[in-house]
Each structure stands twice: as C-alpha cells, then as structure tokens.
N, C-alpha and C positions, 0 to 999 in steps of 0.2 A: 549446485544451483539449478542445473536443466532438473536433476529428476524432481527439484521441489516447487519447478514450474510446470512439470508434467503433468498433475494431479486437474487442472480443467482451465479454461478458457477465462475464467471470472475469477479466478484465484487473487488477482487482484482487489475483489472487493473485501476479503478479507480484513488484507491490512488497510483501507481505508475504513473501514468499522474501526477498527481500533485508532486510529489517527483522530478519528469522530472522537471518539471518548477521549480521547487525548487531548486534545480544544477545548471539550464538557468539564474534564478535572482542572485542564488550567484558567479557565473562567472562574468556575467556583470554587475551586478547592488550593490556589496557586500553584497547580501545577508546574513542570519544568519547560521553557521553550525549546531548551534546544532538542526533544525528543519528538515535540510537533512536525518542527524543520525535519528530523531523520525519519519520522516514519512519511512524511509528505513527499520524503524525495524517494524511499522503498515503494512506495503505491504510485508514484510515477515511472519508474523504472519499469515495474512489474506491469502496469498498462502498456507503456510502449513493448517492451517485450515482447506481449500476447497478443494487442491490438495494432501495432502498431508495423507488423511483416504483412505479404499476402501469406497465402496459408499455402504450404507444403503437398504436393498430391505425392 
C-alpha cells in the first residue's frame, strides 16, 4: 500500500475520477451502489493519507 501511495501527492484524485463515473453509470446506466460507497471510502482514505499528516522533512 505505501509504494502505491508513493507515486505523487494527488494520487488521490485518481480514484475519485473513477468514483465520478461510478455516480455517472449509476444515474444512468443502474449502476451498483455498493461500489460508490467502496470507492468513496478508497478516495477518502487516500486523501487523508496524503493530505491529511504534515509532510516528513
């Protein structure tokens, strides 16, 4: 998990793109909720994570 938080600071918005279109399929397409909930709570996780320590000198 740290080295696939290593890769930048914003790595977070990743999986909230994807959580986006995860909302966008389940509006229009019946998408599944409970995958909304799992990636909502992954792109919270990963924000506090990165934003959420001070930063390490």
């Amino acid at each position: 998990m740290k080295k696939l938080l290593a890769y930048g600071r914003h790595f977070w918005l990743v999986s909230l793109s994807v959580t986006f279109y995860t909302i966008y399929d389940y509006l229009l397409n019946n998408g599944d909720w409970g995958s909304i909930v799992m990636l909502s709570f992954i792109t919270y996780l990963f924000f506090i994570d990165r934003n959420g320590k001070p930063e390490e000198k």
